[in-house]
N, C-alpha and C positions, 0 to 999 in steps of 0.2 A: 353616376356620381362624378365630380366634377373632385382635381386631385388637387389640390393647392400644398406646396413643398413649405416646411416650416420655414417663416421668414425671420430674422430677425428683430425685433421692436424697435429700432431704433431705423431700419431701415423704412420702414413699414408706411411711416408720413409722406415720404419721398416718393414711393412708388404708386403712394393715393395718387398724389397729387398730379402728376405725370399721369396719369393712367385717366383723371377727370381731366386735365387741358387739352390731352387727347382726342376726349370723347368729345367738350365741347367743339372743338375744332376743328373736327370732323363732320360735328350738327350743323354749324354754319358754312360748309362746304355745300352741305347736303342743301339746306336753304336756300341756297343763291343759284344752283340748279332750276 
């Protein structure tokens, strides 16, 4: 099981969001390899 700590809602957009720019920009690192 995977533990996720309660976050609060209002943080919760912010940390999407950040968390997919990440992930894209990590994909296009991975790409151009």
């Amino acid at each position: 099981d995977v533990y996720f700590p309660e976050i609060p809602s209002n943080f919760r957009p912010v940390f999407t969001q950040d968390f997919a720019s990440n992930i894209n920009y990590s994909y296009q690192i991975w790409q151009k390899g």
